[in-house]
BADREN-839005 format. One record per residue (C-alpha): z, y, x. Coordinates in steps of 0.02 Angstrom, whole numbers, plus 50000, padded with zeros to 5 digits. Layout:
N
ZYX/...
This chain:
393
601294653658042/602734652957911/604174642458000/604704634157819/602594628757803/602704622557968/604204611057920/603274605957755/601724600457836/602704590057952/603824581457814/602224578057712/601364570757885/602574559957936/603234552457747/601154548757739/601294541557923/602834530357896/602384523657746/600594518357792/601534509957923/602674502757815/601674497557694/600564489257838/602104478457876/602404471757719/600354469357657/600504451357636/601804451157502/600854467057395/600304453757273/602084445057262/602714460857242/601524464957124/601634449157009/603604451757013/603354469956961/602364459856815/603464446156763/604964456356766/604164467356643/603894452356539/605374446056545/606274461956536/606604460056336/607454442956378/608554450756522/609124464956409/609824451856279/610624439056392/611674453956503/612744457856337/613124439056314/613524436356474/614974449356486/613824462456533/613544455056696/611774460056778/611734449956918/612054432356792/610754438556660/609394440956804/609774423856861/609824417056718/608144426256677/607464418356834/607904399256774/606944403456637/605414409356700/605624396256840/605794383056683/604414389756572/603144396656714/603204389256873/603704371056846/602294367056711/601214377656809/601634368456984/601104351556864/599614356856804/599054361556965/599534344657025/598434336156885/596984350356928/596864345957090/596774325657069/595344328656931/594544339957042/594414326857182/593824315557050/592504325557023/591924328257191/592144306857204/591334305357039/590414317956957/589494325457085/588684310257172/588244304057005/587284320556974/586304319257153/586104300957130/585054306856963/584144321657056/583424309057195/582534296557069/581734310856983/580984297456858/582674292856834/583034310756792/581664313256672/582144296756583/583634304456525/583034320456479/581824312556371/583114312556227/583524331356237/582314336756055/581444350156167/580754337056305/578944340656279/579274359956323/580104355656488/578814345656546/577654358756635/579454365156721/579764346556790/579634352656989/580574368556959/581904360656854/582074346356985/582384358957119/583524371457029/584824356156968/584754349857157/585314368057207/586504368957074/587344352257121/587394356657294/588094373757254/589454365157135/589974351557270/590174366257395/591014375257289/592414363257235/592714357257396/592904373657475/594254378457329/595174361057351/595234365657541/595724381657524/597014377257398/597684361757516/597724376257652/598784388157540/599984377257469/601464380557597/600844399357576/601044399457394/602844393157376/603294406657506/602644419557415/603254411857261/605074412357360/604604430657380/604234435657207/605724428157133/606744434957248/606224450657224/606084450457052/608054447057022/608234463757084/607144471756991/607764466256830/609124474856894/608644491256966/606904490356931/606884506656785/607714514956960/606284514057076/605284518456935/606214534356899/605974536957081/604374535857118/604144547756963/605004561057019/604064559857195/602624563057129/601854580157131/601474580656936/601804587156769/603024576756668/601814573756521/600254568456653/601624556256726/602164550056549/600094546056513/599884537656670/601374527756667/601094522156461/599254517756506/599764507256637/601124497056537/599824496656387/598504489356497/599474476756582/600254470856395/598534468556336/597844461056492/599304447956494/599414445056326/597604444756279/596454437156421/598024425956459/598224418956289/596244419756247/596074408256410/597384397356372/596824393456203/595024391256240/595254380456369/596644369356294/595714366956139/593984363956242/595184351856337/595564340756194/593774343756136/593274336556296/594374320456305/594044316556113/591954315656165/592244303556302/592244316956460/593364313256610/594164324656688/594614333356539/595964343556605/595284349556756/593694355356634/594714362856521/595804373356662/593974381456728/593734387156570/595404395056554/594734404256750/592984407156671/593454415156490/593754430256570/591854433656563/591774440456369/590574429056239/589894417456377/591234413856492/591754398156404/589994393556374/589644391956554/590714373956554/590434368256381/588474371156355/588154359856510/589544346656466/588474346056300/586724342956375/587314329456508/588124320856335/586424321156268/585484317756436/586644299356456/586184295856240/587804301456187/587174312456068/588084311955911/589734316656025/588374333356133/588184339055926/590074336155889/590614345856059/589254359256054/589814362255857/591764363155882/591444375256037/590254388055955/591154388755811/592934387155859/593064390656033/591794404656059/592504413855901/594174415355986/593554425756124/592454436855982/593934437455852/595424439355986/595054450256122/594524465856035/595954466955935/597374459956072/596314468456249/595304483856174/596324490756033/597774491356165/596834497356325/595734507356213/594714504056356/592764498056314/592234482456328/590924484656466/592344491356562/593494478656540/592054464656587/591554477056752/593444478356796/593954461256763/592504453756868/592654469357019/594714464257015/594214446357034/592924450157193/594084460957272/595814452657254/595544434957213/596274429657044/597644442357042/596114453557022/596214448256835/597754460056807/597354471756943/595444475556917/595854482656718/597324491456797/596374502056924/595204506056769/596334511256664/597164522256806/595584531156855/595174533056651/596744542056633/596964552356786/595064562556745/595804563056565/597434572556663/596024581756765/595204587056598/596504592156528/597204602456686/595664611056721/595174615056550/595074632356583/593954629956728/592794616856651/591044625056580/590794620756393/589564611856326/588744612556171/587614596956153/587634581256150/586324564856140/585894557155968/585494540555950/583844540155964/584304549956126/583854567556069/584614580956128/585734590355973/586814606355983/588634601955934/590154608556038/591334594656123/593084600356106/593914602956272/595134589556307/596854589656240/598484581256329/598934563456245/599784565756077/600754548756155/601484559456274/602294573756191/603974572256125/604584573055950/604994590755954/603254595856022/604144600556188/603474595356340/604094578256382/604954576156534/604584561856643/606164551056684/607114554656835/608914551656923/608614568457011/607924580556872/608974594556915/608284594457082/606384592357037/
């Protein structure tokens, strides 16, 4: 066997070796690393404008990018938590028992339901409905006490990895377009496939910030106030799991505000269940509708089933860093079979039909795939990924 294939093999064995190892070693700060990868990408415009006015110093402008992040971020953030957490216990003090206190005088129960306008219809359900809100409010008490546990748990945990990400984001600031330029020219592909990966990935994670971020943040602070103004305790802890459940598209908000309404209604309160159920259909639920298409989709150009299937798989898999991760990982594996298309064009068999709407088969030729127009440069050469070592690659 050829000496110099030998030697290849072995290089390419033991770089795959090491770094599984290494990579091993250092698994529990991935997701630090990860969210400082993100935030100094955010930040990255403000870095870029402080380092002139601070005589061109990196080090100050990524420290002084850190206070601010640290200011704007992580202190309201570390609050709101702090509120979160001592509405959520009032909940599980509160809320809860009142709901099982309801479910075990089913009289009670139906007493109050008697005002809801469709009573009459729910009347042959009365069993099943009994037993499907006593699983639900056992579900719901399980639930939030498992999350304040495991959040009591993972406090000390948190501001570690917290440590860890802002640590490792001031040097990134600073040499982060480095290891980027390196782990380019590592990899074994064309310039122009690297150029489409790498822009899908920075488009993806601008939309995902930008839009289910801000789409959650609104619906959830307006829902909020919506909340306190009809009389509901608790109104910020309500109003932060609807800024969680908003990533579910259409209904995600509806899953806290349609029952918020009918317990309104169920205690007689029903001028305020109309108010609330009006200002959150119209307002709230139009901001998902109105917003995320044009902030998540038109930048992602990603559909919207595969954002929702993404979003929710991310969220599964990694927890809620799974809400920038899971559209990520789509986006990757959308773009690398667009490379593959595109690379095996000549090998790929043609076809020359396609499905109608009514689901009929009709003769029209697809065009073979064609690289992203994104990627090529100006003067229609190829592009040429970014790389300290270019001469060598």
């Amino acid at each position: 066997m050829n000496q110099d294939l030998v030697n290849k093999w072995v290089v390419i064995l033991m770089a795959l070796g090491i770094s599984a190892l290494f990579f091993a070693m250092i698994q529990q700060f991935l997701m630090a690393l990860f969210l400082a990868g993100l935030f100094s990408a955010m930040a990255r415009p403000l870095y870029l404008w402080l380092q002139p006015r601070l005589r061109g110093s990196a080090s100050l402008a990524s420290l002084a990018t850190l206070l601010v992040v640290a200011v704007v971020v992580l202190i309201p953030l570390s609050l709101l938590v702090a509120v979160v957490v001592g509405q959520a216990l009032d909940v599980t003090q509160t809320f809860l028992p009142w709901i099982k206190e309801r479910l075990a005088d089913p009289d009670a129960f139906l007493e109050g339901m008697r005002r809801l306008p469709f009573y009459e219809d729910l009347l042959p359900l009365r069993s099943l409905l009994l037993e499907r809100a006593g699983e639900a409010a056992t579900f719901a008490s399980k639930f939030v006490v498992g999350g304040l546990s495991s959040l009591t748990l993972g406090t000390l945990n948190f501001f570690f990895l917290a440590f860890v990400m802002l640590y490792s984001m001031y040097f990134l600031q600073i040499d982060g377009h480095k290891l980027i330029n390196k782990i380019l020219y590592y990899l074994p592909l064309k310039s122009a496939d690297e150029r489409v990966l790498l822009q899908k990935f920075t488009s993806v994670t601008r939309a995902t910030l930008k839009g289910t971020l801000l789409i959650g943040i609104l619906q959830g602070g307006l829902a909020g106030i919506a909340f306190a103004i009809a009389g509901i305790e608790n109104a910020v802890f309500w109003g932060t799991v609807m800024v969680v459940l908003s990533i579910i598209p259409a209904v995600g908000s509806a899953l806290v505000w349609v029952p918020a309404c009918i317990i309104l209604a169920v205690q007689g309160q029903t001028g305020s269940a109309i108010g609330l159920a009006v200002f959150c259909a119209l307002v709230v639920g139009s901001l998902d509708n109105v917003l995320r298409p044009i902030l998540v989709g038109r930048d992602t150009k990603m559909h919207e089933l595969m954002i929702f299937l993404s979003t929710l798989g991310g969220i599964v898999m990694f927890g809620f860093n799974g809400l920038f991760i899971g559209p990520l990982i789509a986006s990757l594996f959308i773009s690398i079979w667009e490379v593959y298309g595109v690379e095996f064009a000549d090998f790929l068999p043609d076809v020359d039909f396609v499905l109608d709407d009514l689901g009929s088969v009709v003769e029209a030729p697809m065009p073979k795939p064609v690289p992203d127009m994104a990627a090529a440069s100006p003067d229609g050469s190829e592009p040429v990924a970014p790389s300290p070592d270019d001469s060598q690659k």
